[in-house]
C-alpha positions in Angstrom: 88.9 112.0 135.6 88.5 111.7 132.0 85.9 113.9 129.7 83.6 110.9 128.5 82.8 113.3 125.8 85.4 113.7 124.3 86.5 110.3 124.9 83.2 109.1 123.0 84.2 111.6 120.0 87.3 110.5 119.8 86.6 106.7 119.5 84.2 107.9 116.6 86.9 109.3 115.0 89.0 106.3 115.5 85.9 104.0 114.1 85.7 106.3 111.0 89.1 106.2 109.9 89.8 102.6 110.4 86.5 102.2 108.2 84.1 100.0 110.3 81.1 99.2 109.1 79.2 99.2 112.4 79.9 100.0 115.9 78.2 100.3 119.6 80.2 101.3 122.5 79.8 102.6 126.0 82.6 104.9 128.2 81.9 104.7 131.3 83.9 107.1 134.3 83.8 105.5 138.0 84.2 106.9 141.4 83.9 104.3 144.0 84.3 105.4 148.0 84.4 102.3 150.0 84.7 100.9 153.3 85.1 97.4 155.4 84.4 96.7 158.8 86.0 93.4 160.2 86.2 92.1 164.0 84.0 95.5 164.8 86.1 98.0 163.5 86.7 100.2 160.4 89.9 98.7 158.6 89.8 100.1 155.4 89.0 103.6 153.5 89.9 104.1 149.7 88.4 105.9 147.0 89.0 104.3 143.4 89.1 105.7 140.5 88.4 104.0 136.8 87.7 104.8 133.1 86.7 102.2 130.8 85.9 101.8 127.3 83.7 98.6 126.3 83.5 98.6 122.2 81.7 96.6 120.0 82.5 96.3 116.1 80.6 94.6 113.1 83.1 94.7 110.1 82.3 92.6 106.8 79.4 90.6 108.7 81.9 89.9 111.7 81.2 90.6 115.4 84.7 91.8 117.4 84.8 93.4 121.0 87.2 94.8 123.5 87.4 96.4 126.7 90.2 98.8 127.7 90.3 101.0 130.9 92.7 104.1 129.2 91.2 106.5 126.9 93.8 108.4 125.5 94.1 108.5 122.0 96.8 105.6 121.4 94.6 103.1 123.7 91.4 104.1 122.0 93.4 103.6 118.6 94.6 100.1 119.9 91.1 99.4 120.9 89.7 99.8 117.4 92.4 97.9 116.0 91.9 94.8 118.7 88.3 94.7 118.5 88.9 94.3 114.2 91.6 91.6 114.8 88.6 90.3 116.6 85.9 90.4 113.8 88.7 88.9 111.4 89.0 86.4 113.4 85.5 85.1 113.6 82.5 83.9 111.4 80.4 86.1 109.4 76.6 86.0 109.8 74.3 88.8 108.3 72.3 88.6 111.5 74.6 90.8 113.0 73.2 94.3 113.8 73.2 97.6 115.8 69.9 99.2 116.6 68.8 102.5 114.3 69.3 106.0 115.7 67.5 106.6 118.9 66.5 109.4 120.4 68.9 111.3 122.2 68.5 111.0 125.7 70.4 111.9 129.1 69.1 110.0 132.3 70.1 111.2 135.5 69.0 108.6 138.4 69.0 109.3 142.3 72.1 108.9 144.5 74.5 110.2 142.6 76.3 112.1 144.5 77.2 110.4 148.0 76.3 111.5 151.8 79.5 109.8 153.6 78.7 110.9 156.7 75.6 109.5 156.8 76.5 106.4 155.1 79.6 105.7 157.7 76.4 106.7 160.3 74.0 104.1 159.2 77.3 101.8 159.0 77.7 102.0 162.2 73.9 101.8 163.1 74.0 98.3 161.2 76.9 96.9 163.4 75.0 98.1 167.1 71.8 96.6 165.9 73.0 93.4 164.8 75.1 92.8 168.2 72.3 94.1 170.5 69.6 91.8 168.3 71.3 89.1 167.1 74.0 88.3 169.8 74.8 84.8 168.6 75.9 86.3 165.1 79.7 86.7 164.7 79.9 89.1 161.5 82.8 87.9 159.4 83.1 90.6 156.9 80.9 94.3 156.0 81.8 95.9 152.6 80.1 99.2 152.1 80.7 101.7 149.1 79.0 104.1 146.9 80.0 103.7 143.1 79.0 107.2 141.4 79.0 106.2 137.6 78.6 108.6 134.4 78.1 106.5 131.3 77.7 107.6 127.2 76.7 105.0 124.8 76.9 105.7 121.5 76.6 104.2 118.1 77.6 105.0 114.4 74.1 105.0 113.6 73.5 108.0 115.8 72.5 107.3 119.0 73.7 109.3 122.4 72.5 107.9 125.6 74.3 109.4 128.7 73.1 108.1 132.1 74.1 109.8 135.3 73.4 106.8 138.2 74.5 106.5 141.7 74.1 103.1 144.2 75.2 102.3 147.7 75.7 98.7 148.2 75.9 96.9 151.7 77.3 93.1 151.7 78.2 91.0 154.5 79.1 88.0 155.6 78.0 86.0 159.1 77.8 83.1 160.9 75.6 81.3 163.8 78.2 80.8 166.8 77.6 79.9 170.6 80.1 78.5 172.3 81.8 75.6 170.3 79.0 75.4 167.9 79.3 77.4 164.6 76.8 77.5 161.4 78.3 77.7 157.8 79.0 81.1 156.9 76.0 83.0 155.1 76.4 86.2 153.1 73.5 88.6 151.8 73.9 92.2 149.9 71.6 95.2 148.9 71.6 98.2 147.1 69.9 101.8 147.3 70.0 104.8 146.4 69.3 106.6 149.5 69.8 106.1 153.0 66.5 106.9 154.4 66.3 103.3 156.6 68.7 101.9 158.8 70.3 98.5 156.7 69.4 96.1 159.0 65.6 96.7 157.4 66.8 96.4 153.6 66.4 93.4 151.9 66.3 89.8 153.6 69.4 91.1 155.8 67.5 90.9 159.2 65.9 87.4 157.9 68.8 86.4 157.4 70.7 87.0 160.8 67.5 85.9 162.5 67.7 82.4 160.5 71.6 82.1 161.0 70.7 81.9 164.9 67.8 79.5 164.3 70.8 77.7 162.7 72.6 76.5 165.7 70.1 73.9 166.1 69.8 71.3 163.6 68.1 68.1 162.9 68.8 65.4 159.9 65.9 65.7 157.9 64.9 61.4 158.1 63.4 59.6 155.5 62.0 60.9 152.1 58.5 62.7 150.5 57.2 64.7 148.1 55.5 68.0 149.3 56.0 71.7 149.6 59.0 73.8 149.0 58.6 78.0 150.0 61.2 79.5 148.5 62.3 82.8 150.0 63.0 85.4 147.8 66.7 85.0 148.0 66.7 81.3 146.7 63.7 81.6 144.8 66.0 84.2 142.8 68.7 82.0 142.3 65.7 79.7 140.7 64.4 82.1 138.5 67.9 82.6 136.8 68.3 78.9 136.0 64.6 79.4 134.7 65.5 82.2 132.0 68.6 80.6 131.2 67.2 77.6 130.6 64.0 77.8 129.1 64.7 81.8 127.6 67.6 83.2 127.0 70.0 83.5 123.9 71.8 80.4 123.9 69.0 78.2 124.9 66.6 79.8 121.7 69.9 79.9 119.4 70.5 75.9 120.0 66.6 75.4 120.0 66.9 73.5 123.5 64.3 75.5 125.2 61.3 73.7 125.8 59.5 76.9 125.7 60.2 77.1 122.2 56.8 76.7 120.5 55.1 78.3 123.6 55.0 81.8 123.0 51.2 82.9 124.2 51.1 79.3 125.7 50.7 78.9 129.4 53.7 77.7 131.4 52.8 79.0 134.8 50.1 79.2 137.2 47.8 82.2 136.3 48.6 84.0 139.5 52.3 84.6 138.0 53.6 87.2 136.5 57.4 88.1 135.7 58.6 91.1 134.5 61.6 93.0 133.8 60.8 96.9 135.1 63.8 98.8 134.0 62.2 102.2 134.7 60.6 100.6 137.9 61.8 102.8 141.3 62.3 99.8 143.3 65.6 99.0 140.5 68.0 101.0 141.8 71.3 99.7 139.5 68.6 100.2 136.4 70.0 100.2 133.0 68.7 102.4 130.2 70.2 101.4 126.9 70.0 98.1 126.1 73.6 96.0 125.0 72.5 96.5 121.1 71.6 99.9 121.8 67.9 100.2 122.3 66.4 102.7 124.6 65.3 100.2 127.2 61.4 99.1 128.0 59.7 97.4 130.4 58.1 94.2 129.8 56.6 90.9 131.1 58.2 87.8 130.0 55.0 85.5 131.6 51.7 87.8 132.1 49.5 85.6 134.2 51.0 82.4 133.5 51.2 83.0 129.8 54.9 83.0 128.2 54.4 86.4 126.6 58.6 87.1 125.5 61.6 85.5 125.7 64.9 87.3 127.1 67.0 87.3 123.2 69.5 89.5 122.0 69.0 91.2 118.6 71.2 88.2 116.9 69.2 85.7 118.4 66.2 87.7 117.1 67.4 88.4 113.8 68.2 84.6 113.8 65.1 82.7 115.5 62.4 85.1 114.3 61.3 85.8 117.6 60.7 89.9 118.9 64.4 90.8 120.8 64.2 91.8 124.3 63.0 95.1 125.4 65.5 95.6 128.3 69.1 93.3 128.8 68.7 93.6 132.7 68.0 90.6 134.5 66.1 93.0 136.8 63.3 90.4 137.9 59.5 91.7 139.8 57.3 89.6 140.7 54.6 91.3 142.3 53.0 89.6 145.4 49.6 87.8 145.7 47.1 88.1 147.9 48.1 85.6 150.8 50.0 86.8 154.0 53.3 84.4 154.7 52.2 83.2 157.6 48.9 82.3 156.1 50.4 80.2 153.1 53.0 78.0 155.7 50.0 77.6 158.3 48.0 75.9 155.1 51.4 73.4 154.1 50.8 70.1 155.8 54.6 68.8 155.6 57.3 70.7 153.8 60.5 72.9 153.4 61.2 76.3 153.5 64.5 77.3 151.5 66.6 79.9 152.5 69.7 78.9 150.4 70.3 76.6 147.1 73.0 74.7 146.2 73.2 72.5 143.3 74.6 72.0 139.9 73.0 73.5 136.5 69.6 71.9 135.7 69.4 69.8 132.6 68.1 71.5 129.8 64.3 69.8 130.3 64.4 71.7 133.9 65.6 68.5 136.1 67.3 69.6 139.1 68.4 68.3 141.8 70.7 70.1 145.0 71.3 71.1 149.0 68.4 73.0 150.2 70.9 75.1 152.9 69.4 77.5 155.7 66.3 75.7 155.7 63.1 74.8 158.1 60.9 72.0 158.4 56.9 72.9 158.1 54.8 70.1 159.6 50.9 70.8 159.9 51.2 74.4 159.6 53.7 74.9 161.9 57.8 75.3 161.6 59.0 72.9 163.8 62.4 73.7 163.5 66.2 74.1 161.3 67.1 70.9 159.4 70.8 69.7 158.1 71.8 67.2 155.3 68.5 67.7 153.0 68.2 67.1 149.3 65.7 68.2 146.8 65.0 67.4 143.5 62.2 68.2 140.9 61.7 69.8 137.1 61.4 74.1 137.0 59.0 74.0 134.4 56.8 71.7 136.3 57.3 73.7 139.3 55.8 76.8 138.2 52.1 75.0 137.1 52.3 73.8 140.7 52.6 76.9 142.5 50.6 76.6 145.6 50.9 80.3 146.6 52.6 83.9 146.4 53.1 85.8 149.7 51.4 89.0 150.0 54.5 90.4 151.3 57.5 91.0 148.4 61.3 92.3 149.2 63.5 94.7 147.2 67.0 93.9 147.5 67.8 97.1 144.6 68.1 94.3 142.0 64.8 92.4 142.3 61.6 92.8 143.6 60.3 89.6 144.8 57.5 87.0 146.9 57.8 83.8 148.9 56.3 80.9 146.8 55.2 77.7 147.6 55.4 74.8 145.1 54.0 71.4 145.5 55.0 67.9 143.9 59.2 68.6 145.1 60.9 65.2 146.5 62.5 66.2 149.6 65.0 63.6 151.1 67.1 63.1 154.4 69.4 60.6 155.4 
C-alpha cells in the first residue's frame, strides 16, 4: 500500500510546478476483503487492493478532472498534465471555485478495521435463517465484503481532511420458487459498521424474503382508480431521488427547469415532512465528511416541515444561480417517522397499493410519472388482500408530497438512508 501522504505532497508539488491556478483532490488507499456464497456454498475469497487519485483543476477560469489509480511520481505527473489538457479544452466561467482553507481535520469512523471471523459467522447465520424461515426462497447470489478506506483531501488553498472509514456491505439476490412456479428475481443490500445483529434483521432484507414468498401468488390487478400508494422505504427511495433530481439538484437549478425554483421558504410538502441530509448522523454508516468542492460537510434539511428550506447545488451552480451551495454532497436521505404505527395507516386505506418495487422511466421535468409498481399488494378496506401482477401507476411527485396521507411510526436504516412508509393519495392505479 501506498503512503497517501506523501502521495498528496507530491501531487502538490506536481500542481505547483505546472502552475495551476486552483486545485481539489482526494487519494484515497482501499483494502477490500470479500466473499460470495452461490447454490449454499462459499465460492469465492479475495482481498483487493487499490490506490486512486481523483483531481480536480481550475486553470485560466477552466474546470479539468482526472482519475488515475497509480501514484508514483510519473502517473501523478501525467495526471496534472491530463486534467490541464482537460481545462484547455473547455469553457471558461468565473463561477468556478474551490472552497477557502478549512480547518484541518482527521475523522476516524467505526469499522475500520474488520472482524472476519465474525463476519464469515454472521454469513453463515444469514444463509440457515433464510432456509429454515423462508423455505420457498431460492438465493441466487450473496456478496459480502468489508472495504477498509483511508482518504486525504486536500486543496491549494490549504485544506487537509483525512478520513479513516470502514463499512461491511451484505447484497443478495432471490427469488419466490415452489415447484414450477418462480417470481422475478429481487435483490436488496445494506451496510454497517458493526456486526452486532444477525443480517437477516438489517434493513428491509427479511421484508423482503417474506414478500418474495407472498409473490408466488398473483392476481391481475382489473380495472382502474385513483387511491392510495404506501411506499416502502426501498421504493419510496428510489422516489425521492427522481424528486431531488428533478425538482433540486445542479442541473435542474442551472437550466432553471425546477419548478421549485421561486419556492425557497415556500411550502411544497405536507407539514408532517421533513428531509434531511445527516452526514454526521450515526445511522450513515458510508458518511462523507468533505464535501466535492471541499467544505467540511454539515447537516441540513432540504424541506423542514413541508417548507423547501435548500436545494442540493454545487458551489458553481451557487456561484451561478445565487442560491446558498449545499452543506453536504451525500445523497444520504432521513426522514424521520411520524406518529402512526404501519399497520394503523394500511387498516385506515379503503382501496390501494402498497409498492415494494418501481420501475419506470425518468419523470418529466414538471414531476409526471408514470411506471410498474413490482412486488406489490392490494389494500381493500383496511386489509391486504393479497400480491397483484401487471399494475401501472401514474401521477406528478410534486403533487404527491401535499397529498401525503401518512408517515409510519416505524423508519429502516439500510447504512445509506434512514427512512418511513408513506401513504399518498390522488395516484391512478391501473390493471389490465
Amino acid at each position: 500500500m501506498v503512503d497517501i501522504k506523501s502521495a498528496g505532497g507530491r501531487v502538490n508539488d506536481a500542481l505547483k510546478r505546472h502552475s495551476v491556478d486552483k486545485a481539489g483532490f482526494w487519494v484515497t488507499e482501499t483494502e477490500t476483503q470479500e466473499f460470495n456464497v452461490e447454490g449454499g456454498e462459499f465460492t469465492l475469497f479475495r482481498t483487493l487492493f487499490d490506490n486512486g487519485l481523483n483531481l480536480t483543476v481550475y486553470h485560466q477560469n477552466k474546470k479539468g478532472s482526472i482519475t488515475t489509480n497509480k501514484l508514483d511520481d510519473v502517473s501523478i505527473d501525467s495526471a496534472v498534465e491530463g486534467a490541464l489538457a482537460s481545462a484547455e479544452s473547455g469553457i471558461a466561467d468565473e463561477a468556478y471555485d474551490i472552497a477557502p482553507v478549512q480547518e484541518k481535520q482527521c475523522f476516524h469512523d467505526n469499522g475500520y478495521e474488520p472482524d472476519m471471523e465474525r463476519l464469515f459467522e454472521r454469513t453463515r447465520e444469514l444463509m440457515a435463517d433464510i432456509e429454515k424461515r423462508y423455505p420457498k426462497v431460492l438465493v441466487d447470489q450473496l456478496s459480502v465484503s468489508h472495504q477498509k478506506i483511508h482518504t486525504l483531501y486536500l486543496n491549494t488553498n490549504g485544506t487537509e481532511c483525512e478520513v479513516f472509514k470502514g463499512k461491511y456491505s451484505v447484497s443478495l439476490s432471490f427469488a419466490g420458487h415452489e415447484g414450477d412456479v418462480t417470481t422475478s428475481i429481487c435483490g436488496t443490500g445494506v451496510m454497517t459498521d458493526n456486526l452486532d445483529k444477525p443480517f437477516i434483521e438489517l434493513g428491509t432484507i427479511e421484508t423482503q424474503l417474506k414478500e418474495a414468498e407472498a409473490q408466488l401468488v398473483t392476481t391481475p390487478l382489473e380495472g382502474k382508480f385513483e387511491g392510495v400508494i404506501v411506499l416502502t422505504p426501498d421504493s419510496l427511495g428510489s422516489f425521492l431521488y427522481g424528486i431531488l433530481s428533478n425538482f433540486a439538484c445542479d442541473s435542474a437549478i442551472l437550466e432553471k427547469t425546477s419548478i421549485w425554483l421561486n419556492k425557497l421558504n415556500e411550502k411544497v410538502a405536507d407539514e408532517r415532512l421533513t428531509l434531511s441530509i445527516k452526514p454526521s448522523d450515526p445511522r450513515v454508516v458510508d458518511r462523507d465528511h468533505i464535501t466535492s468542492d471541499g467544505f467540511l460537510e454539515e447537516d441540513y434539511d432540504i424541506i423542514k416541515d413541508g417548507i423547501l428550506k435548500s436545494f442540493m447545488i454545487s458551489l458553481y451552480v451557487a456561484n451561478k444561480s445565487g442560491f446558498e451551495r449545499e452543506k453536504s454532497s451525500s445523497f444520504s436521505v432521513i426522514i424521520e417517522g411520524g406518529a402512526t404505527p404501519y399497520e394503523e395507516i394500511l387498516k385506515g386505506i379503503k382501496k390501494g397499493l402498497i409498492v415494494g418495487r418501481f420501475s419506470g422511466g425518468r419523470p418529466g421535468s414538471s414531476g409526471d410519472f408514470s411506471g410498474v409498481a413490482k412486488n406489490s399488494f392490494l389494500i381493500e378496506n383496511g386489509e391486504i388482500t393479497g400480491a397483484v401482477s401487471e399494475t401501472m401507476i401514474s401521477g406528478n411527485l410534486a403533487r404527491m408530497l401535499m397529498n401525503v396521507v401518512d408517515i409510519s411510526k416505524e423508519t429502516v436504516e439500510n447504512g445509506s438512508d434512514v427512512l418511513p412508509y408513506i401513504a399518498f393519495d390522488k395516484i391512478v392505479i391501473s390493471g389490465k
